[in-house]
Structure formats: C-alpha cells, structure tokens
DOLUM-58497 format. One line per 5 residues: number of its first residue (from 1); their letters; for each residue y, x, z of C-alpha. Coordinates in steps of 0.05 Angstrom, whole numbers. Example, Ala and Ser with C-alpha at 12.3 -4.5 7.8 and 13.67 -1.06 7.14 Angstrom:
BEGIN
1	as	-90,246,156; -21,273,143
// end
This chain:
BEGIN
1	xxxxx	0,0,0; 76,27,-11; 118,41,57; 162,-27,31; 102,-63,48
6	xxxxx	78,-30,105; 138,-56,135; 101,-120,146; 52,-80,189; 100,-37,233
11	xxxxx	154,-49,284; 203,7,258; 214,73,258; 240,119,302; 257,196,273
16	xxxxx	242,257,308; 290,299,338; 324,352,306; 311,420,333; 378,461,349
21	xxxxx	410,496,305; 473,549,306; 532,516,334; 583,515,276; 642,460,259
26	xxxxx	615,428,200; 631,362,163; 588,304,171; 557,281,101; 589,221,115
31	xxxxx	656,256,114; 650,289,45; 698,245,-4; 684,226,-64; 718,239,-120
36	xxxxx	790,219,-120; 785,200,-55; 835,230,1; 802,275,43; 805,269,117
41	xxxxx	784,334,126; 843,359,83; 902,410,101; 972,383,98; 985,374,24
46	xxxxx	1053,398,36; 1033,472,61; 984,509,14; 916,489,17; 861,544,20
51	xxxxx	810,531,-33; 746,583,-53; 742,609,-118; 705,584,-173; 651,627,-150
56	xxxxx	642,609,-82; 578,582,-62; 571,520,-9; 607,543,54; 536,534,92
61	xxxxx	522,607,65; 582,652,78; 597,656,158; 647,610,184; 722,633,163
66	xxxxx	784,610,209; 831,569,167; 904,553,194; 910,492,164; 846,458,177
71	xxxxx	809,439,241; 748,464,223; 720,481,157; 684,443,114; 644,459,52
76	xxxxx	685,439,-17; 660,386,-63; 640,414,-123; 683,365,-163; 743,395,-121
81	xxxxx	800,430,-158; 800,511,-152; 861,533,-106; 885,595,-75; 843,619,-25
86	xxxxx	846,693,0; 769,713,31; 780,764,98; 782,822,69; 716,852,121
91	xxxxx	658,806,74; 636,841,22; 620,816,-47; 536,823,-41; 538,768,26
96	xxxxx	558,717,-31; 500,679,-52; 494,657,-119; 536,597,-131; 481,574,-196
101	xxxxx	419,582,-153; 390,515,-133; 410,471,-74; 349,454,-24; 357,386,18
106	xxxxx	354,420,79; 415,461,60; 458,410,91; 481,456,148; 495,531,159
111	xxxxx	436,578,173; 441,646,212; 406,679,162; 399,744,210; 362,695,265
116	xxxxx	323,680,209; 309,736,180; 290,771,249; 240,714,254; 212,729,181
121	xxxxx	209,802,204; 169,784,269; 92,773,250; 84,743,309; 124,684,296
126	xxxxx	151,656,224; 168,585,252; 231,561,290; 187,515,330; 137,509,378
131	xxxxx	76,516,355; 23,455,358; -10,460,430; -95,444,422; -79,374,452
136	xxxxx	-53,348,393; -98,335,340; -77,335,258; -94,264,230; -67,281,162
141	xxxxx	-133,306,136; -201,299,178; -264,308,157; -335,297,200; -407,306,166
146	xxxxx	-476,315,207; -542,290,208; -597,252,254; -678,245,256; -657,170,218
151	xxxxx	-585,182,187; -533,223,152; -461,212,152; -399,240,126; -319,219,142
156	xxxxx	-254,234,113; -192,221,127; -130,235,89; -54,219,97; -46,190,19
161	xxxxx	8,213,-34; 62,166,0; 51,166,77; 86,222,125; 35,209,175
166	xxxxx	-27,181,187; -45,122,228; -123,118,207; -164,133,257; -252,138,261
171	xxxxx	-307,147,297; -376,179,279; -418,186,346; -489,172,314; -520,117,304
176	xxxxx	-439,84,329; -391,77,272; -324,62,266; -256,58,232; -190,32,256
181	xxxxx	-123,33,209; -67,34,250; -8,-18,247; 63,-6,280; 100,51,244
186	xxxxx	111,130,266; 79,142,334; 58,71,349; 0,57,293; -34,130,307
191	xxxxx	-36,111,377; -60,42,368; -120,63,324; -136,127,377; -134,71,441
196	xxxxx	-187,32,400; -236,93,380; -234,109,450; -244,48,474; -299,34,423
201	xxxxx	-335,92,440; -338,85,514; -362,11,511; -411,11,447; -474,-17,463
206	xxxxx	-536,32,470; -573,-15,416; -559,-56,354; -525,-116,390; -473,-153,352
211	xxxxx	-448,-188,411; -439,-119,450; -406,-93,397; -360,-144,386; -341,-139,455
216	xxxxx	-326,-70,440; -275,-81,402; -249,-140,440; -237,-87,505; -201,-41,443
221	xxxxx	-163,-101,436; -149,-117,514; -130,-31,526; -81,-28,462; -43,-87,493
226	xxxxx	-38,-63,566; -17,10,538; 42,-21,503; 63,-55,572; 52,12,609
231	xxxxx	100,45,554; 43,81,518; 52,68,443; 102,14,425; 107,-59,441
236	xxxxx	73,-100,374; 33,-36,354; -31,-53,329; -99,-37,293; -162,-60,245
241	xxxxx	-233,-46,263; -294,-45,240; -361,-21,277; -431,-21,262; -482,2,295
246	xxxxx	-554,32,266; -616,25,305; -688,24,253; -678,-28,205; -627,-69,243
251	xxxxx	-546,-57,226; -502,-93,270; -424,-100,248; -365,-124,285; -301,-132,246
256	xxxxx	-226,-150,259; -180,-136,202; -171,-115,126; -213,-50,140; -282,-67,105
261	xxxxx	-355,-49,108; -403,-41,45; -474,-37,41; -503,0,-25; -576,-30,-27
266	xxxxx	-622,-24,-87; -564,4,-126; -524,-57,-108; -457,-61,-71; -448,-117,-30
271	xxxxx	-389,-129,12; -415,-149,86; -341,-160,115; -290,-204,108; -214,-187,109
276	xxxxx	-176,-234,161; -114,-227,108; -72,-267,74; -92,-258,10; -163,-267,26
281	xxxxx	-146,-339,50; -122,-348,-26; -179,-318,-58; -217,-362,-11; -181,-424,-38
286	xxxxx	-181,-404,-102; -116,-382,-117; -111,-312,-136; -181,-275,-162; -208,-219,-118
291	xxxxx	-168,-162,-170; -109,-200,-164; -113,-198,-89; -109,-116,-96; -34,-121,-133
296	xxxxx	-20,-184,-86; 57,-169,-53; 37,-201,7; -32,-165,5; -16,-121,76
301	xxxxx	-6,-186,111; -68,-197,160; -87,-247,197; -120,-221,263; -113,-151,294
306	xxxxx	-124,-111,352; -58,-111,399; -20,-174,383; -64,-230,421; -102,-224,485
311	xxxxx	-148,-273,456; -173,-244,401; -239,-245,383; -284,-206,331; -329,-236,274
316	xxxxx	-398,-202,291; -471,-203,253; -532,-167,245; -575,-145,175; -634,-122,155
321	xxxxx	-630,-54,131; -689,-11,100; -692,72,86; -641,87,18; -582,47,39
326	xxxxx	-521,70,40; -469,42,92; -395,48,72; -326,43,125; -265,47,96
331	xxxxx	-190,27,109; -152,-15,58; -123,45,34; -187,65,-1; -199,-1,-15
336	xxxxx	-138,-27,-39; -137,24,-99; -206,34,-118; -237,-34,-143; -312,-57,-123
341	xxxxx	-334,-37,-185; -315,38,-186; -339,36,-114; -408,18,-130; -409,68,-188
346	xxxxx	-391,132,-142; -428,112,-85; -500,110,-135; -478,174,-172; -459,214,-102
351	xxxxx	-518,247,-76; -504,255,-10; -464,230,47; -408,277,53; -395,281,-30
356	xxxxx	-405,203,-30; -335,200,18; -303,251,-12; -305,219,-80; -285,155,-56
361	xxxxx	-221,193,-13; -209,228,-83; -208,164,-121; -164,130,-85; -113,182,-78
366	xxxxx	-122,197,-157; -104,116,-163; -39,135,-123; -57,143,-50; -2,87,-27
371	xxxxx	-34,91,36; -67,133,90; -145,142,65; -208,136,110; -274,137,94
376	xxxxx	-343,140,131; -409,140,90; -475,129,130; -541,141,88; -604,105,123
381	xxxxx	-649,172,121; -708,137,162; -711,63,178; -768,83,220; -821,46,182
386	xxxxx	-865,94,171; -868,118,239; -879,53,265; -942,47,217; -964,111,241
391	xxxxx	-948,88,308; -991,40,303; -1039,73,264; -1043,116,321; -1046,65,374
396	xxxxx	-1105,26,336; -1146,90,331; -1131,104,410; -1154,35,425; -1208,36,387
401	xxxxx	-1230,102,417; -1222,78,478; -1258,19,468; -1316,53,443; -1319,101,497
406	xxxxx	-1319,33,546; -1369,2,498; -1419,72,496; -1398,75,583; -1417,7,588
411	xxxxx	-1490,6,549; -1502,79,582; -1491,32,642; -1530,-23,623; -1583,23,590
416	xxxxx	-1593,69,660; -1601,3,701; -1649,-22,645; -1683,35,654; -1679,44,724
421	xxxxx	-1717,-21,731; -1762,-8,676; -1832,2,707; -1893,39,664; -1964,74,682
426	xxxxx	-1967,140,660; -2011,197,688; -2000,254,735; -2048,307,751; -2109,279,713
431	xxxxx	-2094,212,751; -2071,144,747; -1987,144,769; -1929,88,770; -1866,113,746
436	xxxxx	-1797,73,745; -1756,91,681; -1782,102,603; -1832,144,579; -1783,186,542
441	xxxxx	-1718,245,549; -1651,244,522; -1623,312,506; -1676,344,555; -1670,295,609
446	xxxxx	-1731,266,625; -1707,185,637; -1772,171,684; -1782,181,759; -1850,179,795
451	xxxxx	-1864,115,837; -1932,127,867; -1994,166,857; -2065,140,862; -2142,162,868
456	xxxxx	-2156,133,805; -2189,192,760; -2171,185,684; -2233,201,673; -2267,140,702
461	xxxxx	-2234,94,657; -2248,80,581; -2215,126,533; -2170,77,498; -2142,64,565
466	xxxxx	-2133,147,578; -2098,154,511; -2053,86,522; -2039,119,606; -2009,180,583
471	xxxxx	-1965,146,526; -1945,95,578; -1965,25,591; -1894,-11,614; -1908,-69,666
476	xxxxx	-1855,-118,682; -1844,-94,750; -1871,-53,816; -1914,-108,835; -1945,-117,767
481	xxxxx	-1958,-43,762; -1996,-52,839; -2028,-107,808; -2054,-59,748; -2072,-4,779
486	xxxxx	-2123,-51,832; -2143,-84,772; -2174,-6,755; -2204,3,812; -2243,-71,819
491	xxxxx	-2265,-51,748; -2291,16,773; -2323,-6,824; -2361,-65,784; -2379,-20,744
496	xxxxx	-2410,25,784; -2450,-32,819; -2466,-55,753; -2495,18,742; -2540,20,807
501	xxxxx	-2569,-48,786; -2588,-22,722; -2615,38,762; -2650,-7,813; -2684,-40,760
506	xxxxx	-2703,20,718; -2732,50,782; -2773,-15,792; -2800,-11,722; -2819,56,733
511	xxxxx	-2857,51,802; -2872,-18,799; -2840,-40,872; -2780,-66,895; -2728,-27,932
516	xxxxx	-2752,-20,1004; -2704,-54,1050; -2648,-11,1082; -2649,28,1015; -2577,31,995
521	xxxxx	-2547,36,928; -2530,99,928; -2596,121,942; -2620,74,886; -2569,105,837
526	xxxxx	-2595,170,862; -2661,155,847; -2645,129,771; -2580,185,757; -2591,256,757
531	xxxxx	-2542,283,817; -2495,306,763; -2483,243,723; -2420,204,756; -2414,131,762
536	xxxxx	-2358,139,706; -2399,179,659; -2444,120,656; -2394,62,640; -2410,40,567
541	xxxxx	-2356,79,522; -2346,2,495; -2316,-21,555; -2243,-24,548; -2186,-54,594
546	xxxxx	-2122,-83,568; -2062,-77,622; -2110,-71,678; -2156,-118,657; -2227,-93,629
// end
C-alpha cells in the first residue's frame, strides 16, 4: 500500500529528533524569499548591501563572516542580484567549494567540516551518532530459516521500496507460527506487532488447539491495549495476526486481520484465511472481483484488529494437513502486490523453504514494495504417518510377541500339570514301576518321575506285556495304576496255581496215587518242575494281559 493510504491505518507521525549541530546564525528555510520578494533578512537598502560574488558557493560552506549591516548571515538566493561584497582578506581561495558541484538535501545548514573530517580520520568512529545498542533490534530486513524432525521453515522480512520503517513483525518458534503487520505509524505500529509476537509466543498452546490459539491472540489483543494506557506505544496503535500451529497432520489457524495464510496442497493454492477488510466485504457481496480488491483505494481499511476493542475476538479452525504441503504467512504487503496466481506459481517452482519466501519477498518488492514485506514459509517435512504405521507396526509385533510368549507360558503350564497328573507303568530295575509324568524328554529332560516300585519281576509276565511296560502303559490315574499292577500279581499267582495243578495231576498219572494229605503245592510243583524251572517260565507264552488284565 502507498504511505497516503497507510494513513487510514496510523495515528500520525511524530519525527525524530535532530541531533546537534554547530551553533551558527542561520536563516530558517522558511525565511528565504522568493523571487521578487523583500527580504526580511535584508540590510538597509539605503547603506550598501554586501553581496558574494558570482562565484560564491552557499554560505553553509565558507565559515560564518560578520556583516555590519545584517543580524546574522544568511545564505543568498541564487536568483539574487551580484553586489559588492569584500571576503576577509585571512580565507584563502582553495576553502571555496565549488559553486557548480551538486547541492545534497541535507546541506541545509553549515557543517564544521574539521569536526568532520577528524571524525572521518578516526577509524574508530565515522558516525556523529550513537551507535545502535544490542537492545534494539533492525526490522528493516529479517530473515529466519531452520528445520525440525516434521518441518522446515523460512521468514523474511523487508521494509519495501516506500516505507522508512518497518512495522511487520513474526514469529517462527517451531511447530508456532506467526505474523503480525503493525498499524499506527512511526514507533507505534512496530511496537504494536512486537507486544503481540510476545504475547503470542508466551501463551501458544503446546498442541494444535484452535481455541488456544485463538486465545493467544485475544491476550495479544488485551496487552497491546493496556500498553497504550501505560504510555508504551501510542494510544489507537494496532496490529493483524495470523497463527497456526503444526502438530502431525493437524494445522490449526487463528486469524485477525488482512494478513493471510495459504496452504500449497497437491500443487494447489488455496487461501485458508479470510481478510476482516473492507474490500473483502465487497468482494463478498459481489461488488468488486478479488483483483479489483488489490487496486481498491479503500483496500487498507480493516475491519477488526488487535488494539482498538477489548472485545475482540479471533476467527479460529483446524485442517487436515498431510507430508508435501507447504504453509504460507504473509502481510498484505506481499499480498497486496503479488496476485494468487503468481503466488501459486513460485511457491511450486521454489524448492525449498527459505528460496520459497525469498521469491515471494522479491516479487512483491519487484511489483513496487508499497509496503513493509513479510513472509513465513512452513514445508510439512513429516506428517508423521509413517511413523505412526511403524508405530504400530511395532506395537502389533510386541503384542503379538507377547501374546505368544503368554500363549507358549500358558500351554507349558497346562502341559506340565497335564503331565504332572499323567500316570503310566514303565519298568525300573527289571521290575514292574508307576511313574507320574510321560514316557518321554524334552531337550534332555526326562518329563517322568517314579511313583512306586514293586516285586513284580518282568520276567513273570508275558512278553507283549514286557515290551508294552517299558514303552509305557498310561493309566488314568494312581489308583488305576494300583489297580494294574494287583491285577499282575492275581494273574501270577493263578498262574502259578494253575501250574501246580497241572503238576499235581501229571504226578498222579505218573505214580498212579493221589497227593498224600498235608502235601503242599509246592512240594507238588516240586515233584512235577525240575528245581530250576520257575513258576513264570511255565506260563503258556500265549497268555497275554491287556492293562492289567490277562
């Protein structure tokens, strides 16, 4: 915008003070007549008035001369008739300037060119001022770049072709945002816009709330006004602002003001912000078109801004964002000389960031720079997505680890008490055994534990049993396995009865008499057995038993 129309935005404008100069009786510009006009600065006409010669330069250069006729001295128009004038005759010829050498703008008082000159000589100091202390900061040209896990940013700020100052102010405190454009004139818009960074950057939310950040800005809002009561600033100094805040895919925006936000998405610019302006209420009603809303007149008039009512409030949203957007803040003097179009055409061709603002500062100072110029560019680096995924990648693998360890913990369980009730006869030492467990080892661990040992030789039963004992024969329980293993023995033992009435009777055959009474059958199976044949040896080698049963 031009400084005629900034006028709407401002509340005057107060000039600096002049640093001192060399005390020396010189005419006010005011004073200098024009031509024809009497001089009040004159000599009496009637005595004869001292005038330089035609090669004089301004009086400024040549030190101060004591004229009788005059009050003080004051440098000749250079319309004014030559006169008589008679130089002291102690300044010499080379201390007269050139009289055709151009006239600065600041020549419009006399210089001690020997203070000067000592100061040129002096490397220590070639200014007649104090120097900037490190409190103050230079606004006429910032610039801010850097980078995050998730985003990359660059910011630019720039005083314009027009502006003697700037009153733009940002912020770029990843993944916080910000730009304020200052309203109020010389030393009241700068100080508006600074108020509300601050501000904005001690309240911002810690996540991607709209409503926090909106309230942000509302506290900017609340501080700018009580530092214009306090004498901070100047009473009716104001800012714009715009925020946004970055967390993953969410972008959350708060906006008061003509200063805009743009998102760059696919290739595609799309303004998210809308300006509280005046002209924006006519493009709204169809009025005036969006371009002719740039070259409006009244184009600088907003509606709602930071400083002028204690009730202002901020318009605040939240988008979806995804990795390869590009988020653009700017002040309307970026956007107010560069139209959408050429935006959307430097922010795809700029490959990063940083060259992304400075292309967009460059155009709009190129279109004329009629205001101050701020830019920040945020590129979404990471949304995130992909470590979530391999978040949860990550948690679905732990889970199911962990779940299979429970599920292999839990069947070991289930499995040890299965076998700890298991029940089986086996063999030990050539003899019938009970054993609790399985028949079996697991990397070298034998999964069986001896119950009880009995008298029952292996050898006195059949040999299907024998080979089926010492592979295991499982039994429901202990008792069962008792049950078994007495099962054995009743079969041994009718089967050795069975043997000594087969003897008896053989032994009857063969002496043709009954056994005498009182003859036992052990004698009787002595008689019909040679001493070394067991009971066992003679079971039939057909006689089998099936889980304790012959």
């Amino acid at each position: 915008m031009t400084p005629e129309q900034d006028d709407l935005r401002t509340t005057g404008y107060e000039p600096q003070a002049q640093h001192a100069r060399p005390a020396a009786p010189v005419a006010p510009a005011s004073a200098i007549p024009a031509s024809g006009a009497p001089d009040p600065w004159a000599p009496d006409y009637d005595k004869p008035a001292p005038m330089p010669p035609a090669h004089t330069a301004p009086a400024h250069a040549a030190p101060p001369i004591s004229v009788e006729a005059a009050p003080a001295p004051a440098p000749a128009p250079a319309h004014a008739a030559p006169g008589s004038f008679e130089p002291e005759p102690e300044i010499s010829i080379q201390s007269i300037p050139d009289p055709t050498a151009p006239v600065s703008p600041e020549d419009t008082a006399e210089i001690d060119l020997q203070a000067v000159e000592a100061k040129l000589n002096d490397p220590g100091s070639t200014m007649d001022f104090e120097p900037i202390t490190d409190d103050l900061i230079d606004t006429d040209a910032t610039f801010d770049a850097g980078t995050s896990s998730m985003l990359m940013w660059g910011a630019r700020s720039d005083v314009g072709c027009v502006r003697s100052h700037n009153e733009d102010s940002y912020l770029a405190a990843s993944p916080l945002f910000c730009v304020c454009d200052g309203m109020g004139g010389h030393a009241a818009g700068e100080v508006a816009s600074a108020i509300a960074v601050e501000t904005i950057a001690k309240t911002g939310p810690k996540s991607a709330d709209a409503a926090q950040l909106a309230a942000s800005i509302e506290a900017a809002n609340a501080a700018i006004i009580e530092a214009a009561v306090n004498g901070v600033g100047r009473p009716g100094m104001g800012c714009t602002a715009t925020a946004a805040y970055i967390e993953g895919t969410t972008l959350a925006i708060a906006h008061v003001g003509d200063s805009r936000a743009y998102l760059l998405h696919e290739g595609t610019l799309i303004r998210v912000t809308r300006d509280h302006s005046y002209v924006e209420e006519l493009v709204d009603a169809g009025e005036i078109t969006a371009d002719e809303a740039r070259t409006h007149p009244n184009r600088s008039v907003i509606t709602r801004a930071l400083g002028s009512d204690p009730a202002m409030y901020a318009d605040h949203f939240t988008l979806n964002v995804e990795e390869g957007d590009r988020l653009i803040l700017c002040s309307d003097g970026m956007s107010g000389m560069v139209p959408d179009g050429e935006i959307e055409r430097i922010a795809q061709q700029s490959s990063t960031a940083q060259i992304c603002t400075d292309n967009l500062v460059d155009a709009a100072l190129a279109a004329g720079g009629g205001d101050n110029v701020t830019v920040v560019v945020v590129d979404i680096t990471d949304d995130g997505r992909v470590r979530e995924v391999a978040r949860k990648h990550r948690r679905t693998l732990f889970f199911a680890i962990v779940g299979l360890l429970i599920a292999l913990i839990v069947a070991s369980v289930a499995s040890f008490i299965s076998i700890r009730k298991s029940v089986y006869l086996g063999v030990k030492d050539d003899a019938v055994a009970i054993y609790t467990g399985i028949p079996d080892s697991l990397l070298g661990l034998k999964l069986n534990w001896l119950e009880d040992e009995t008298s029952i030789q292996l050898k006195h039963l059949p040999e299907d049993t024998q080979n089926r004992l010492r592979e295991g024969i499982p039994q429901k329980n202990l008792k069962d396995a008792q049950d078994a293993v007495e099962n054995y023995r009743a079969q041994i033992d009718e089967t050795q009865t069975k043997l000594i009435e087969d003897a008896r009777a053989i032994q009857q055959d063969r002496t043709g008499s009954t056994e005498a009474p009182g003859t036992s059958p052990a004698d009787a199976l002595a008689g019909g057995t040679s001493p070394s044949e067991s009971p066992a040896d003679a079971i039939s080698p057909s006689t089998t038993t099936e889980g304790g049963a012959a």
